[in-house]
MARSERO-974049 format. One record per residue (C-alpha): residue in one letter; x, y, z. Coordinates in Angstrom, 2 decimals. Example, Ala and Ser with C-alpha at 12.3 -4.5 7.8 and 13.67 -1.06 7.14 Angstrom:
2
VOMI; a; 12.30; -4.50; 7.80
VOMI; s; 13.67; -1.06; 7.14
***
This chain:
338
VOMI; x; -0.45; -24.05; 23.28
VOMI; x; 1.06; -20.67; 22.07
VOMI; x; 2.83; -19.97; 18.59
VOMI; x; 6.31; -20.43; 20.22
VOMI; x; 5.40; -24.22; 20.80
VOMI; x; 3.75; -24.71; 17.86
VOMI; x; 6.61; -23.17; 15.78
VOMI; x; 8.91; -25.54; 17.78
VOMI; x; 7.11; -28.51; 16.47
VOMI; x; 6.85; -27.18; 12.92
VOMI; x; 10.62; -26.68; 13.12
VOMI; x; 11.07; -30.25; 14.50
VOMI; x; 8.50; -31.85; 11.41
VOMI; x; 10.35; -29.77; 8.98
VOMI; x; 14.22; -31.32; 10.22
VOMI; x; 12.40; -34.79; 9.98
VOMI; x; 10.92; -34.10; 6.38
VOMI; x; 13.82; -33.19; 5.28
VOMI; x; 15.47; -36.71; 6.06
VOMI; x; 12.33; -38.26; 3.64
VOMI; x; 12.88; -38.98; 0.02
VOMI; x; 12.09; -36.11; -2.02
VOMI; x; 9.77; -37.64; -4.08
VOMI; x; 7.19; -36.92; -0.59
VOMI; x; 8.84; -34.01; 0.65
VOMI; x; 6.77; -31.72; -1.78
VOMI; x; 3.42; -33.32; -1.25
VOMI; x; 3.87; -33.31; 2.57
VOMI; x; 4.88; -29.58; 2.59
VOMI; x; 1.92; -28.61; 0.28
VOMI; x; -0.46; -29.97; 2.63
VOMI; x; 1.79; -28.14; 5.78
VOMI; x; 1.67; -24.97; 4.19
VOMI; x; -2.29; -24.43; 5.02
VOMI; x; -1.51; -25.48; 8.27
VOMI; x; 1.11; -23.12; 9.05
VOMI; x; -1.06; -20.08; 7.31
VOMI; x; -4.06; -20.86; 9.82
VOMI; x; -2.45; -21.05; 13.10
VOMI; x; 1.35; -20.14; 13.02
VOMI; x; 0.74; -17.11; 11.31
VOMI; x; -2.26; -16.22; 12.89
VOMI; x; -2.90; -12.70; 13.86
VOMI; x; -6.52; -10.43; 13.75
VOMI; x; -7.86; -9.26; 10.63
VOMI; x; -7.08; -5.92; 9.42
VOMI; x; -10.43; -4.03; 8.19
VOMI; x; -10.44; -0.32; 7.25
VOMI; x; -13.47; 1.57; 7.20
VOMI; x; -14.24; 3.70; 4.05
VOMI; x; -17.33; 5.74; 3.08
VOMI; x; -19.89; 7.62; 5.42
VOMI; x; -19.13; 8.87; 8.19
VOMI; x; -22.30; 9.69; 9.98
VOMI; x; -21.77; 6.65; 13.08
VOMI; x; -18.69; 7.06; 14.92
VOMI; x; -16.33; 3.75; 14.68
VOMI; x; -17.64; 1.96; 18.73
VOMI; x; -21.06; 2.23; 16.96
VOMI; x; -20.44; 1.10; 13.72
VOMI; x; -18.44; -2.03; 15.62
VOMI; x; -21.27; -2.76; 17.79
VOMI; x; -23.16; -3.02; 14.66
VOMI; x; -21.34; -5.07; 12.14
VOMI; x; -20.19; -7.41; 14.78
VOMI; x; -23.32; -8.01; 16.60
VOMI; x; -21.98; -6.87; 20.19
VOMI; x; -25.34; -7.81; 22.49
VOMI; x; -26.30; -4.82; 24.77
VOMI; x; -25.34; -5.94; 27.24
VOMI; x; -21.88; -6.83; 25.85
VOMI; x; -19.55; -3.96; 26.80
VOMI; x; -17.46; -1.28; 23.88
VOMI; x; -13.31; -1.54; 24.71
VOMI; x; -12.59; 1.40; 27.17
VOMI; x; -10.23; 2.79; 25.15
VOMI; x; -10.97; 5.59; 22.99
VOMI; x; -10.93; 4.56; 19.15
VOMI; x; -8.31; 6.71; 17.11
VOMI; x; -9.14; 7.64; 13.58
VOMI; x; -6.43; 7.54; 10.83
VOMI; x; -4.26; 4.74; 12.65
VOMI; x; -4.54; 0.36; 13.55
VOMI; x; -6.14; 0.21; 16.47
VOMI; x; -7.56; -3.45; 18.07
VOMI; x; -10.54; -4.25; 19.13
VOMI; x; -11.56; -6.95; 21.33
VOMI; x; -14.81; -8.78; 20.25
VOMI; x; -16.90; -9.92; 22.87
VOMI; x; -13.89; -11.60; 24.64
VOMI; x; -13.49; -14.20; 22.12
VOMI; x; -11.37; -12.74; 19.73
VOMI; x; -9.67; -9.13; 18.20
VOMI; x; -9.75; -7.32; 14.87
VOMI; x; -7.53; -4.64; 13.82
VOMI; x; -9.36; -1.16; 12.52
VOMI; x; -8.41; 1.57; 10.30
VOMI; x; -10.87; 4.50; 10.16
VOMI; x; -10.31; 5.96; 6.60
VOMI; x; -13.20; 7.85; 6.54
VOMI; x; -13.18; 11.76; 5.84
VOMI; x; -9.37; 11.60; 5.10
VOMI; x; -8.31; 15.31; 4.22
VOMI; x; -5.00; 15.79; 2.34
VOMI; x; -3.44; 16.19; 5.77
VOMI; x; -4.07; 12.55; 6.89
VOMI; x; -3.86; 11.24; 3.62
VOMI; x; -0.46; 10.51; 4.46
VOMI; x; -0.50; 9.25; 7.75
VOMI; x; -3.32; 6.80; 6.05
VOMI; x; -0.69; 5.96; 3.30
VOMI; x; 1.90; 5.30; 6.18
VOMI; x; -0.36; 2.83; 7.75
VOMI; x; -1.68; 0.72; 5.06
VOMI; x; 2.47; 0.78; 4.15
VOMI; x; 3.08; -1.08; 7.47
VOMI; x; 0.20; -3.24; 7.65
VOMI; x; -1.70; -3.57; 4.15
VOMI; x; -5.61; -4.32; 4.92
VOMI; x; -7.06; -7.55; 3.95
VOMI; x; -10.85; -6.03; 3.38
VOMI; x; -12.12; -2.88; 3.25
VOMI; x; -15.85; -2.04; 4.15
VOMI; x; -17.66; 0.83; 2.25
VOMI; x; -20.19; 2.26; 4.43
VOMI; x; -23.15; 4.06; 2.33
VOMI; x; -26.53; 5.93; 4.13
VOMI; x; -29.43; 5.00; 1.19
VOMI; x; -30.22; 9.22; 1.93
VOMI; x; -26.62; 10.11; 0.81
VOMI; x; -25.91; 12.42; -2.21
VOMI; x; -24.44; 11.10; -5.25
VOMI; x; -21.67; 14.43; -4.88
VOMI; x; -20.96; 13.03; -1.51
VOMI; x; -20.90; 9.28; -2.41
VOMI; x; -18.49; 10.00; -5.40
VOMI; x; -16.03; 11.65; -3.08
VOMI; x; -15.91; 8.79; -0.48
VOMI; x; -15.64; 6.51; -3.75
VOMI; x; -12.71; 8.63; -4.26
VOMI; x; -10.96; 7.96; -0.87
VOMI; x; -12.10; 4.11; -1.31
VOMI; x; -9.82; 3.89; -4.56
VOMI; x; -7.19; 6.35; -2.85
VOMI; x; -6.84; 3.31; -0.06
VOMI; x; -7.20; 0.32; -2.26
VOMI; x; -3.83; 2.28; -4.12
VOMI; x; -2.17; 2.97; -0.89
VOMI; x; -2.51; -1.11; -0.14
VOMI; x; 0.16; -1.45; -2.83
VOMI; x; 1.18; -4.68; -3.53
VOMI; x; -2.10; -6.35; -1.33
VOMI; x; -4.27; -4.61; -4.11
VOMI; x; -4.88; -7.50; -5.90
VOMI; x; -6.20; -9.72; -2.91
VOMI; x; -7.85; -6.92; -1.12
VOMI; x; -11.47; -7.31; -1.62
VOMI; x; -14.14; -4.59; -1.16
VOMI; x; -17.45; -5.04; 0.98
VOMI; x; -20.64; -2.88; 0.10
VOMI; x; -22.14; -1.87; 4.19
VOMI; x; -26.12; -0.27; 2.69
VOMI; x; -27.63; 1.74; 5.92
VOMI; x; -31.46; 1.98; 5.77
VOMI; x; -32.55; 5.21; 7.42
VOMI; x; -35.20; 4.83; 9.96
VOMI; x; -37.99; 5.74; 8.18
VOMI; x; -37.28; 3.23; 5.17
VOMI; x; -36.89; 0.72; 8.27
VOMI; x; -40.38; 1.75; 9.72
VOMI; x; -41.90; 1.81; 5.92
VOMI; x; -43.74; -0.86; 4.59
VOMI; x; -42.18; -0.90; 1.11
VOMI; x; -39.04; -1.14; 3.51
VOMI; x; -37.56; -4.34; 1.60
VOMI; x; -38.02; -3.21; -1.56
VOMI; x; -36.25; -0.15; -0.67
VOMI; x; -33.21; -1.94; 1.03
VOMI; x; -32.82; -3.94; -1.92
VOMI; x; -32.77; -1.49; -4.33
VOMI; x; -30.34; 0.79; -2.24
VOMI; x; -27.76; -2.47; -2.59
VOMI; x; -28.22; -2.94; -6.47
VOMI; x; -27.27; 0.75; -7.03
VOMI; x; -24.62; 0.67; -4.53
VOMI; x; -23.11; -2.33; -5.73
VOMI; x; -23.84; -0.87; -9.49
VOMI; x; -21.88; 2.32; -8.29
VOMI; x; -19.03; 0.27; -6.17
VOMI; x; -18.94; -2.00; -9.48
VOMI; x; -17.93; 0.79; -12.14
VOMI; x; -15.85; 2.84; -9.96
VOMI; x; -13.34; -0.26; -9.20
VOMI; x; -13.87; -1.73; -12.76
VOMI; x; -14.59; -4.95; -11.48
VOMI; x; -15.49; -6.79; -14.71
VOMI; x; -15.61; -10.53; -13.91
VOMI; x; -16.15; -9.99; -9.83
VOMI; x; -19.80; -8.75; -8.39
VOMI; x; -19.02; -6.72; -5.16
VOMI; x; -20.43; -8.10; -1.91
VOMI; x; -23.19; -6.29; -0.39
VOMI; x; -24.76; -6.43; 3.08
VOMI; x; -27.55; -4.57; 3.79
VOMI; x; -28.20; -3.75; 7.66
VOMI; x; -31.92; -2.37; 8.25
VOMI; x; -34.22; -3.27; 10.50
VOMI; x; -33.34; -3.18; 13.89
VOMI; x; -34.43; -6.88; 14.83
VOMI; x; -32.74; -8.07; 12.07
VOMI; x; -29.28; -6.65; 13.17
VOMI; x; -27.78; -9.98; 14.32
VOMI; x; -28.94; -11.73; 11.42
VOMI; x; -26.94; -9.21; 9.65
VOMI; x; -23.54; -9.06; 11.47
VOMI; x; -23.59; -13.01; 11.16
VOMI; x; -23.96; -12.61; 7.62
VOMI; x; -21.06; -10.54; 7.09
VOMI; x; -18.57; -12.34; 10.00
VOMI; x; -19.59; -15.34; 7.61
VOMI; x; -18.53; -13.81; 4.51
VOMI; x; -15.20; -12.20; 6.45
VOMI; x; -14.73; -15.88; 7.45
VOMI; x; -15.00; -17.35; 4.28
VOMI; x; -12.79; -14.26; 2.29
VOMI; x; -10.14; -13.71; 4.49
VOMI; x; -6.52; -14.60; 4.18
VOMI; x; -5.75; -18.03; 5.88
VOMI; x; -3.71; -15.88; 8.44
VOMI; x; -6.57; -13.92; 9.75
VOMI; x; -9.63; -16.36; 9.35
VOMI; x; -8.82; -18.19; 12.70
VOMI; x; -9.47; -15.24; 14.87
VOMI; x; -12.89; -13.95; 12.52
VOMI; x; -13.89; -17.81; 12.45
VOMI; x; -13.78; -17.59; 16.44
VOMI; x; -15.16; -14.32; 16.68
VOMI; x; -18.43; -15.46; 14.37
VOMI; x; -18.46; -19.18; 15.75
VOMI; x; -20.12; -19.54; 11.89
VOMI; x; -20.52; -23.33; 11.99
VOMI; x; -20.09; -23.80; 7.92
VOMI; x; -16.50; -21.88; 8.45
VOMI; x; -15.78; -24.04; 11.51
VOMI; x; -16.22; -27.30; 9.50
VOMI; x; -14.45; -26.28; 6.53
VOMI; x; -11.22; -25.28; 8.18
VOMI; x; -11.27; -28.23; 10.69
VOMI; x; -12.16; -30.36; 7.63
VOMI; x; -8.69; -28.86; 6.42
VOMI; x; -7.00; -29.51; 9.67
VOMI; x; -7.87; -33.03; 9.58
VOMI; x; -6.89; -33.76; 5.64
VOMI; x; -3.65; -31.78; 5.97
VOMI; x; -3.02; -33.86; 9.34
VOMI; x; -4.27; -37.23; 7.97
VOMI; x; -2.03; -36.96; 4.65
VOMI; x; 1.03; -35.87; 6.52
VOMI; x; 0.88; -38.68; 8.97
VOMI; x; 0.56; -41.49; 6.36
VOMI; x; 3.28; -39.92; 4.44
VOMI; x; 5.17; -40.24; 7.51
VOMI; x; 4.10; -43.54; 8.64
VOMI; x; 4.53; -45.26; 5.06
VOMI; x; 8.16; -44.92; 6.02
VOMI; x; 10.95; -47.17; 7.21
VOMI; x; 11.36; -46.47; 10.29
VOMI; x; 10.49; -48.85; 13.38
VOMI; x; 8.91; -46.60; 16.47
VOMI; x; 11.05; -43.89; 15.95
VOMI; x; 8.11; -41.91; 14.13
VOMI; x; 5.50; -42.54; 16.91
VOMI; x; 6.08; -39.21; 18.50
VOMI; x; 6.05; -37.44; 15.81
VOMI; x; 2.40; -38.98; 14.89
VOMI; x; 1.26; -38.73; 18.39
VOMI; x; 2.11; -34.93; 18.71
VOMI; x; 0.59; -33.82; 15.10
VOMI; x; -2.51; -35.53; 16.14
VOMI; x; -2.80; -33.53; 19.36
VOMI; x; -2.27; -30.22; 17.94
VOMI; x; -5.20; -31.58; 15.13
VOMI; x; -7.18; -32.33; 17.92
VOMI; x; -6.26; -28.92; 19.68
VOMI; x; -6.50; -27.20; 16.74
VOMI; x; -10.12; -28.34; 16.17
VOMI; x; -10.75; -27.22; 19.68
VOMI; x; -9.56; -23.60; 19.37
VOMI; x; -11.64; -23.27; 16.05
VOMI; x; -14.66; -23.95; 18.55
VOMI; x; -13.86; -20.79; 20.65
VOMI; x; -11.73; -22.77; 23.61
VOMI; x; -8.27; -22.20; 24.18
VOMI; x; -5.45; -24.20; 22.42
VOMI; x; -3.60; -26.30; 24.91
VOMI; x; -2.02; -29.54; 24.10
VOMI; x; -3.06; -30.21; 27.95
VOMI; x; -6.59; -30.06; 27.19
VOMI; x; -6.02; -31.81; 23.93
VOMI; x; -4.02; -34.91; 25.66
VOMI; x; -6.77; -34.73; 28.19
VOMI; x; -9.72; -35.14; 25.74
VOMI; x; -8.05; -37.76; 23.86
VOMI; x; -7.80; -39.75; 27.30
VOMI; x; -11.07; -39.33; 27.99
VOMI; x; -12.16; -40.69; 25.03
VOMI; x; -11.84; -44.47; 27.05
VOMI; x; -9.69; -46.99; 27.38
VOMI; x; -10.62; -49.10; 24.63
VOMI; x; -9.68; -46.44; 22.04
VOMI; x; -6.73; -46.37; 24.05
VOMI; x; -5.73; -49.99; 24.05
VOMI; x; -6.92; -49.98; 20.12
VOMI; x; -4.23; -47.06; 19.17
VOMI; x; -1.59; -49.34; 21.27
VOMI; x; -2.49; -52.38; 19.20
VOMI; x; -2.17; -50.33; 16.24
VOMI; x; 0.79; -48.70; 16.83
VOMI; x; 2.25; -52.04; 17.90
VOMI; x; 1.00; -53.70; 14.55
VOMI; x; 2.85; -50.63; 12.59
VOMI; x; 6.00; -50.75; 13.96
VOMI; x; 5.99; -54.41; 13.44
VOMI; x; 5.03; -54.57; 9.81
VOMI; x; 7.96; -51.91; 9.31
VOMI; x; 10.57; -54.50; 9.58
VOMI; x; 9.20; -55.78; 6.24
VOMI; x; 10.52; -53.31; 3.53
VOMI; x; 8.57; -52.84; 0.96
VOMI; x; 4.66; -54.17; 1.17
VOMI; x; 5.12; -53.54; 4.82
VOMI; x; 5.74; -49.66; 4.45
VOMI; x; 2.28; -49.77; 2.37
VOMI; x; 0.54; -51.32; 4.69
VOMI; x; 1.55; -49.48; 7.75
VOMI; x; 0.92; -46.17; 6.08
VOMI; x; -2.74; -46.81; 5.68
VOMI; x; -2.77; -48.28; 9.00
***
């Protein structure tokens, strides 16, 4: 099911609400609104990297996204200065924005970008053997890109990357040391941006084992921060179950409110389709967010195979609505609990 149908049915729920008293209408398109954010406006993340630039962008994406070795990089060579996406691992794609070492010649062309397509996060990438006269400047460009984001400022939130070097990761103290590098980078991050009643987010990536662990942690926090728009495609990419639940947990309220809004109204059979198809695309919907593709094929097809008594109990109820709709009144009530 692409955005074309889905926009199609939208269009067709919207003519219908429109007909409704507008005592509902407001309610219904509150709860349609999330809906509409999370999978008809649904495009990749944009993420711009900031701060060191000692790993070249293929590693550092390998890295913060936990691509397995085995996993291969996108052929394509990745272009500094300008969007560029990235395929994840064949479920999903991000779009990247190398900031880093920005001269006043591609300060500009930087500018330009974040002008066409503001980010949503930026990462700050810090080496715990950096100098502070080197970390100040890349603060610098951090600031120069949050300004650039114009109007997206205010949403655009900053996350803290802390590199261990290899002997800190090979040191026995090595903990200790990796969490005091992300107390004075967050300390640093903190007073540069004058963030007064917001801690910045800080993942620290050391020990080699541990890599995974870490990219999960921050596709989980990129799942959890991200505009509605772009947290389908990271939710996919990090199959983070506590993400999954919580925006199928929206699909289903959003879905389940609309369709007793809908059904509470007068108006025998003619509303069956329109219940039917909303709760295929919730049932597609949920489906997608698991990392399968949405089809309202596979949908129908999984709510057939459910069995036939399910089937025969929907008939009864749908029967039992349409019939109590003939009674204004209590019978509207009733059938839009049903």
């Amino acid at each position: 099911m692409n955005q074309p149908v889905l926009l199609h049915i939208v269009e067709r729920l919207e003519n219908f609400l429109g007909k409704l008293p507008e005592t509902i209408q407001k309610p219904i398109l509150s709860e349609l609104t999330p809906l509409k954010e999370l999978f008809l406006q649904q495009r990749p993340p944009r993420l711009v990297l900031t701060g060191s630039g000692k790993k070249s962008a293929p590693e550092l994406v390998r890295t913060l996204f936990g691509f397995s070795e085995d996993e291969q990089m996108p052929s394509p060579p990745m272009s500094i200065f300008r969007w560029q996406e990235v395929e994840i691992g064949g479920r999903g794609t991000i779009s990247i924005l190398d900031a880093r070492g920005a001269l006043d010649s591609a300060a500009r062309q930087i500018q330009d970008e974040l002008k066409r397509q503001p980010a949503d996060m930026i990462f700050f990438l810090d080496e715990a053997a950096a100098k502070a006269r080197a970390r100040r400047g890349e603060i610098e460009n951090l600031i120069a890109c949050l300004d650039w984001n114009g109007a997206a400022r205010a949403k655009t939130k900053v996350i803290g990357i802390a590199f261990s070097p290899s002997k800190a990761r090979a040191s026995h103290n090595r903990e200790r040391e990796e969490a005091s590098h992300s107390r004075e980078l967050a300390s640093s991050l903190e007073t540069a941006l004058k963030t007064e009643n917001e801690s910045i987010q800080i993942v620290s990536f050391g020990s080699e084992k541990n890599l995974p662990d870490e990219a999960r942690e921050l596709m989980a926090i990129l799942g959890r921060e991200l505009p509605n728009a772009a947290r389908i495609e990271m939710i996919r990419i990090s199959r983070d179950r506590e993400t999954q639940r919580e925006v199928a947990q929206i699909l289903v309220k959003s879905t389940t409110a609309i369709c007793a809004a809908i059904g509470a109204q007068p108006i025998p059979l003619a509303d069956l389709p329109i219940l039917t198809t909303l709760q295929v695309v919730m049932v597609s919907g949920i489906m997608y967010l698991s990392g399968r593709e949405r089809s309202l094929r596979a949908a129908t097809e999984f709510i057939g195979a459910i069995g036939a008594n399910v089937g025969a109990g929907m008939l009864l109820r749908e029967g039992a609505r349409a019939v109590l709709k003939f009674f204004p009144g209590w019978g509207n009530l009733v059938c839009g609990m049903v």
